[in-house]
C-alpha positions as CSV (number, residue, x, y, z in Angstrom):
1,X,-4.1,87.7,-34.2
2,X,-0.6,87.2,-33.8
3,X,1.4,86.8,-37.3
4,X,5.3,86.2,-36.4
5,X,7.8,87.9,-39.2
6,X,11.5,87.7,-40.2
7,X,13.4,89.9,-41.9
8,X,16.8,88.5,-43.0
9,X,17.9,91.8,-45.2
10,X,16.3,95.0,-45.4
11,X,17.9,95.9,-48.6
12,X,16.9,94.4,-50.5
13,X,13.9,93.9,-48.4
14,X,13.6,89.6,-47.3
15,X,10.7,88.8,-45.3
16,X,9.8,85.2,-44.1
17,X,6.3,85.1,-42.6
18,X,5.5,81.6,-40.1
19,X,2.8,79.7,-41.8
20,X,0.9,79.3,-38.2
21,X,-0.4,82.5,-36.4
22,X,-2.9,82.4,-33.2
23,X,-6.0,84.3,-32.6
24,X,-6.7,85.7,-29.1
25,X,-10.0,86.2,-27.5
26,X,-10.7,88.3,-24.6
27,X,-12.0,86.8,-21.6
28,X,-15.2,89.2,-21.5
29,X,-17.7,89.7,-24.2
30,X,-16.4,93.4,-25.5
31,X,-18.9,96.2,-25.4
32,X,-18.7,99.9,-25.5
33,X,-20.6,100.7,-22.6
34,X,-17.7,99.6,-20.5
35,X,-14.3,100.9,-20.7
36,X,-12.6,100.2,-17.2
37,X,-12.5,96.4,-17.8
38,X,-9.0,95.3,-18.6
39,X,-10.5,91.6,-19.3
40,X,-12.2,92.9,-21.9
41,X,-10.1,94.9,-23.9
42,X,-6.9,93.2,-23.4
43,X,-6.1,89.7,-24.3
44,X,-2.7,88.9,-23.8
45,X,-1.9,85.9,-22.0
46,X,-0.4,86.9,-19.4
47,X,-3.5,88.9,-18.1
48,X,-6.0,87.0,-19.1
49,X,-5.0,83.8,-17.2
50,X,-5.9,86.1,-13.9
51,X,-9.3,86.0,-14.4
52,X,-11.7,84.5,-11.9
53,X,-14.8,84.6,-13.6
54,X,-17.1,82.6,-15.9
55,X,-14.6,80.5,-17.8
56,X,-14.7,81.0,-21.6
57,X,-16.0,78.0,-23.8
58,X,-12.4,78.8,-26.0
59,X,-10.1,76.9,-24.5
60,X,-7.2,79.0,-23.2
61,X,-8.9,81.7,-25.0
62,X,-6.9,81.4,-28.1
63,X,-7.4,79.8,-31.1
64,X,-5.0,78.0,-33.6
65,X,-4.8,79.4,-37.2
66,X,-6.7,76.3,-38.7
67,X,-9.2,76.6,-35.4
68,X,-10.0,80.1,-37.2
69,X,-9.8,79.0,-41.2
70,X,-12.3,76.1,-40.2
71,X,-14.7,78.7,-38.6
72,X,-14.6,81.0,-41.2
73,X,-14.9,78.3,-43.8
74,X,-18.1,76.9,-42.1
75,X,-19.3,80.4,-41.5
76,X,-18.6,82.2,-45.2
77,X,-19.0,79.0,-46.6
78,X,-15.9,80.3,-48.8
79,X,-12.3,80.6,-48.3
80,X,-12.0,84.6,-47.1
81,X,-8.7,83.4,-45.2
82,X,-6.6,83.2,-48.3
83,X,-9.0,85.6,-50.6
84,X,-9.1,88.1,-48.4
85,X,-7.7,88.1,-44.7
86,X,-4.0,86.5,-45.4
87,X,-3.6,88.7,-48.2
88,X,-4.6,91.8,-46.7
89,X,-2.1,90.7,-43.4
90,X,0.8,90.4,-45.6
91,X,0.6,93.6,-47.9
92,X,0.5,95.5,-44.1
93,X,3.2,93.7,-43.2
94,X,5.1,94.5,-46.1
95,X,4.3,98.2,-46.2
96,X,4.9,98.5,-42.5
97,X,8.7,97.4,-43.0
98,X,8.9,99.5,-46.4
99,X,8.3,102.7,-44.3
100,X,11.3,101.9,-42.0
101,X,14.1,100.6,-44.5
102,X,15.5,103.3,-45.0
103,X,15.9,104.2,-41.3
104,X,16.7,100.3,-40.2
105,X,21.3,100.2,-40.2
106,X,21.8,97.2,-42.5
107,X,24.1,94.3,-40.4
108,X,25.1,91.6,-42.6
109,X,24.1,87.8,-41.3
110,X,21.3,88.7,-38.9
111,X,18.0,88.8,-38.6
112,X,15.0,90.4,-37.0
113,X,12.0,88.4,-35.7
114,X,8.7,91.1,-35.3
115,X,5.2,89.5,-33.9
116,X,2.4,91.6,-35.8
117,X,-0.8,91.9,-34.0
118,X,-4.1,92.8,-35.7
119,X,-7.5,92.9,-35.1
120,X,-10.2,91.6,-37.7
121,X,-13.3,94.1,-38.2
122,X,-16.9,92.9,-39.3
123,X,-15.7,93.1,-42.9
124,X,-13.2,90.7,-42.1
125,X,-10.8,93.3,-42.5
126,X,-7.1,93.0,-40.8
127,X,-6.2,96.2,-38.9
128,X,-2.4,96.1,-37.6
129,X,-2.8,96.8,-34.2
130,X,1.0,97.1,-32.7
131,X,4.4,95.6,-33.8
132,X,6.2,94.0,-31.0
133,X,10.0,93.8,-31.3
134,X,11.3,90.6,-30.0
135,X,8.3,88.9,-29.3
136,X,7.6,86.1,-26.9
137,X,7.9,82.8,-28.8
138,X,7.4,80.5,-25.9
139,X,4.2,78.8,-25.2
140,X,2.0,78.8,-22.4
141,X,-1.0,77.3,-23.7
142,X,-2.3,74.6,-25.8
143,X,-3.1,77.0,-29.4
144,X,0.7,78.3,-28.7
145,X,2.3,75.1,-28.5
146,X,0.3,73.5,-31.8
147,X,1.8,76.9,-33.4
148,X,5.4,77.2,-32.3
């Protein structure tokens, strides 16, 4: 899952977080019998949209964020995106950027635009996976254009 961030001050700490995120899927059905296949454990974009084989049935291989609140909703038959999920995402986010303001030089009138990525365990726990620095915010398939 990809959750975009802005920080307009680090102190005191501002944080904006984009309503919309996307969910990625890999391209191959992940097991842990096999670890050579990049298809499988990677699913950015731009390596995924190499692959020859069977074609997904996710379009693009992404989802929108209301693609994902709709499944889980028919799934749980409750709302774990903002009980659980969405909560969990933003106190990560939040403590992530705590550890490093005091370290972050303070620049008055800009700003700092961070795409979180996380994974979602069985619990339907977010795990923060990486934090990309000047993210890509173009879009290059149909679940990216609904979002930016």
């Amino acid at each position: 899952m990809r959750q975009w961030v802005l920080v307009t001050s680090w102190n005191p700490l501002e944080v904006w977080l984009y309503d919309e995120m996307y969910i990625r899927f890999g391209v191959v059905d992940y097991s842990t019998d096999i670890t050579y296949d990049k298809f499988m454990h990677l699913t950015n974009n731009s390596i995924t949209k190499h692959y020859t084989g069977k074609a997904s049935e996710i379009k693009d291989n992404m989802w929108t964020n209301a693609q994902f609140v709709k499944y889980l909703k028919d799934v749980y038959k409750k709302d774990i995106w903002n009980t659980k999920i969405k909560p969990s995402i933003k106190k990560i986010i939040i403590l992530s950027l705590q550890s490093a303001q005091g370290r972050v030089l303070q620049r008055d009138k800009t700003f700092e635009i961070f795409g979180y990525d996380f994974m979602i365990d069985a619990e339907l726990n977010p795990w923060l996976i990486e934090i990309n620095a000047s993210p890509a915010v173009d879009y290059s398939t149909v679940a990216l254009a609904i979002t930016t």
